[in-house]
C-alpha positions as CSV (number, residue, x, y, z in Angstrom):
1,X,6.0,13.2,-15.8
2,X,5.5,9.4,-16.8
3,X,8.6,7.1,-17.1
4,X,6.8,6.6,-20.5
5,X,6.2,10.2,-21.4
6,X,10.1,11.4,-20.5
7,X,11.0,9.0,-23.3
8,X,7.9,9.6,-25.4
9,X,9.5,12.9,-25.3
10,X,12.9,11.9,-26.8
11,X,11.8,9.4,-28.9
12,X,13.4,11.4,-32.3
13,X,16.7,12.4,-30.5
14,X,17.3,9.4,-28.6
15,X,19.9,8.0,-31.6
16,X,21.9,11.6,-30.7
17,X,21.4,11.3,-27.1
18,X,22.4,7.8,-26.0
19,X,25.9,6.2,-27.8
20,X,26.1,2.2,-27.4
21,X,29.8,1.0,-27.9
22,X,28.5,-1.6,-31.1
23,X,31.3,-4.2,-29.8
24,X,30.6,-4.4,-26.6
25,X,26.9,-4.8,-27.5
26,X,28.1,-7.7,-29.8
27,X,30.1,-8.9,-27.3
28,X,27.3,-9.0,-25.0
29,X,25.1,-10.8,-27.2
30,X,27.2,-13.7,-27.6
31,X,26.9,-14.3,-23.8
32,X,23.0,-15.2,-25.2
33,X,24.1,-18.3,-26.7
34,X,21.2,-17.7,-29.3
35,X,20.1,-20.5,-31.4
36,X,18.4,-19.6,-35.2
37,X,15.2,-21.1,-34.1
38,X,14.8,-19.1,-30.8
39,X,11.9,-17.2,-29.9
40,X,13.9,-14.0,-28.3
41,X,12.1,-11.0,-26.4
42,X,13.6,-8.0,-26.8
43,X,13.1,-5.5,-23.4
44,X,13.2,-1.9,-23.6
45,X,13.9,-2.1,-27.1
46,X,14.1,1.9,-27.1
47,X,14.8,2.4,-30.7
48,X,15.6,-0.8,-31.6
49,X,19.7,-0.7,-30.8
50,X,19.2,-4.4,-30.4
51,X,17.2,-5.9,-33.1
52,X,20.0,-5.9,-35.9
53,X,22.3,-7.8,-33.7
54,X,19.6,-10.0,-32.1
55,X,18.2,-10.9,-35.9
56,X,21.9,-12.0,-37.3
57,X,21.5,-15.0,-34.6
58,X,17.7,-15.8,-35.6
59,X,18.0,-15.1,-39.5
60,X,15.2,-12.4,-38.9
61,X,12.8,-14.6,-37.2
62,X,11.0,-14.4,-33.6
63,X,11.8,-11.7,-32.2
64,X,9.6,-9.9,-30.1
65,X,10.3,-6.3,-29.1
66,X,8.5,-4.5,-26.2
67,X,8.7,-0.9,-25.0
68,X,6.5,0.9,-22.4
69,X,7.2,4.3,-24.6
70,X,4.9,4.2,-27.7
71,X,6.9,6.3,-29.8
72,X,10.3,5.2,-29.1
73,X,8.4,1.4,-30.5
74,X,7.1,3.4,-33.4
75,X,10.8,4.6,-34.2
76,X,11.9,1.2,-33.4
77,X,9.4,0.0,-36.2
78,X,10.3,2.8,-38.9
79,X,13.9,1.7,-38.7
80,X,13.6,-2.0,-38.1
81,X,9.8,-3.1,-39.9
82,X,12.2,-4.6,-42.7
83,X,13.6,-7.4,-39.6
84,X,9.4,-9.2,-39.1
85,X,9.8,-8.3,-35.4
86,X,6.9,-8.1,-33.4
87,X,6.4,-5.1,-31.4
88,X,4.4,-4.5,-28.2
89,X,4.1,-1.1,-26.3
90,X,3.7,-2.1,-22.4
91,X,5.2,-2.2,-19.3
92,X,7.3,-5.1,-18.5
93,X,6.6,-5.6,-15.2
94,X,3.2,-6.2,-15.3
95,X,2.4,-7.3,-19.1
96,X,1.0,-10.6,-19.2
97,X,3.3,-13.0,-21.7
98,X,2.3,-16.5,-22.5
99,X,3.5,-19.1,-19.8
100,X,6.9,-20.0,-21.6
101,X,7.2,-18.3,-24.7
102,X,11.2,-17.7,-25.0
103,X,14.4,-19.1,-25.3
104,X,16.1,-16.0,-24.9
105,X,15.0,-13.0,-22.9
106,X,17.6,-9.7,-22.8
107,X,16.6,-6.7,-21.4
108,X,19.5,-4.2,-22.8
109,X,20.3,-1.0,-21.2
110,X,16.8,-0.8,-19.7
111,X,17.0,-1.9,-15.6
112,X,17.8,1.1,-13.8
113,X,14.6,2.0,-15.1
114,X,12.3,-0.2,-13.6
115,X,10.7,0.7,-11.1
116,X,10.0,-2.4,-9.7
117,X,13.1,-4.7,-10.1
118,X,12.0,-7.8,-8.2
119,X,8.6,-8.1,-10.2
120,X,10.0,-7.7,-13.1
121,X,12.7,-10.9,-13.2
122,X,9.8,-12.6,-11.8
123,X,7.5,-11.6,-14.5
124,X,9.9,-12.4,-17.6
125,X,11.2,-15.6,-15.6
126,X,7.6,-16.7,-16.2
127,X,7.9,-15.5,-19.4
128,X,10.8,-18.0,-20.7
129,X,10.6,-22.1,-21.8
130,X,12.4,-24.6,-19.4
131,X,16.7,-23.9,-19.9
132,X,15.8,-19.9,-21.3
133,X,18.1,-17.4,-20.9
134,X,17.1,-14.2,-18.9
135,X,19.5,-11.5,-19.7
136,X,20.6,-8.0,-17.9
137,X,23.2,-6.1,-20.0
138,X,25.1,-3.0,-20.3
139,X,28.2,-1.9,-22.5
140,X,29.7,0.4,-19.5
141,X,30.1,0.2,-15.9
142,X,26.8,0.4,-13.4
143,X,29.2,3.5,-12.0
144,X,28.9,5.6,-14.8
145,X,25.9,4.4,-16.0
146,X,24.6,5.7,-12.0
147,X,26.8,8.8,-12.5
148,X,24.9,9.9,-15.6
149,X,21.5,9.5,-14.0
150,X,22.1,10.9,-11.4
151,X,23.0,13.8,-13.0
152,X,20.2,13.6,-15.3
153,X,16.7,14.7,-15.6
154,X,14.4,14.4,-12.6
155,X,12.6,11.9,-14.0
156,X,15.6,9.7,-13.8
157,X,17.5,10.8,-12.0
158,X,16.9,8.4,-8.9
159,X,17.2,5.0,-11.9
160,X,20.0,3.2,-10.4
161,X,21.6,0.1,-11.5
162,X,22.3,-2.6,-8.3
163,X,25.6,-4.6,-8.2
164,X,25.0,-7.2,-10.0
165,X,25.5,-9.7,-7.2
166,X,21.7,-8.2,-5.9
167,X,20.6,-9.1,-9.9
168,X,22.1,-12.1,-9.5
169,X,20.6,-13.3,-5.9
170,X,17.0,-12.3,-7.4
171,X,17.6,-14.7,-10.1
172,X,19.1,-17.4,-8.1
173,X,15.9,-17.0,-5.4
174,X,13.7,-18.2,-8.4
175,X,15.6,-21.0,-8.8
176,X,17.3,-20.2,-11.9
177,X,21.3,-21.1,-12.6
178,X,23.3,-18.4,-13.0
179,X,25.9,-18.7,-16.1
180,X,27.1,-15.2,-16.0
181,X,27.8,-12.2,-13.4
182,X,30.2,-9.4,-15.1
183,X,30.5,-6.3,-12.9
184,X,33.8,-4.1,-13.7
185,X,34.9,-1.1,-15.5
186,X,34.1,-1.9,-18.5
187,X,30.3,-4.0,-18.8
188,X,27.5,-5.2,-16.6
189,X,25.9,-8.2,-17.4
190,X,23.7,-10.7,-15.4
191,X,22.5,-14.3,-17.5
192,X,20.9,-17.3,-16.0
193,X,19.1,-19.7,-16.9
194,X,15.9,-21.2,-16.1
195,X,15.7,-25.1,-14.9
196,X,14.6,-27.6,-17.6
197,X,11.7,-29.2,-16.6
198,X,12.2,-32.3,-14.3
199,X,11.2,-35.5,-15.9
């Protein structure tokens, strides 16, 4: 089984299934430092646990949320169509954004599941304007986010999420500044920034 069919396949329950902690997330988001006017990419949306928080910062405007699973985007749209977000179902490693298209790129409680970490910062850091923000975050630790998967279905069950000192060295070999590295009991989060464009 597909990556994209295992959550195709929980698309209805996933709400049940997976619990964010709603103040972490919101603490989380104000790492983003998101601006009303920012174009802000939205990865792994899932069902769309994001987009309300994401939208409060950009009055509803420019987000853009992409998936790989087509029917976790198509609950994501049932629940969220009312926000104007733009929704893509595609892989995120390998979908071809416009050169320099966000401000503000977070990729939520999505990494351990890619496949193909490395191409994938290098993909969305191509992805985001001169100064953008590229984002890894989760509302619990990477040990008991890894405890749960590896405990979890076979299809997942090998999803791991690195220290983020690995995240952050990826980041930092693209020549991006890092602005934040939380790794402890309580969150994960990896944020920096790409360079502004030298005059």
């Amino acid at each position: 089984m597909s990556k994209e069919q295992f959550f195709n396949e929980r698309a209805e329950n996933w709400d049940e299934l997976s619990r964010n902690d709603m103040t972490k997330v919101d603490m989380l988001t104000r790492l983003l430092l998101i601006q009303k006017h920012d174009a802000v990419l939205d990865v792994g949306t899932g069902t769309g646990v994001l987009l309300p928080v994401l939208s409060r910062y950009t009055a509803g405007k420019n987000i853009t949320a992409i998936d790989i699973s087509e029917d976790m985007i198509a609950v994501a749209k049932r629940k969220f169509a009312h926000l104007g977000c733009v929704f893509i179902q595609g892989d995120v490693v390998s979908y071809r954004f416009s050169p320099e298209t966000f401000d503000v790129i977070a990729c939520y409680s999505v990494f351990p599941h890619i496949d193909e970490k490395p191409r994938m910062i290098k993909n969305l850091a191509a992805a985001l304007k001169p100064g953008g923000l590229l984002a890894i975050l989760h509302s619990c630790s990477k040990e008991r986010i890894n405890g749960v998967h590896v405990h979890a279905h076979r299809d997942v069950s090998m999803d791991s999420l690195p220290p983020a000192d690995i995240v952050a060295d990826l980041m930092r070999k693209l020549g991006m500044k890092l602005e934040a590295v939380i790794d402890n009991s309580e969150m994960y989060a990896v944020c920096a920034r790409r360079p502004n464009a030298q005059h």
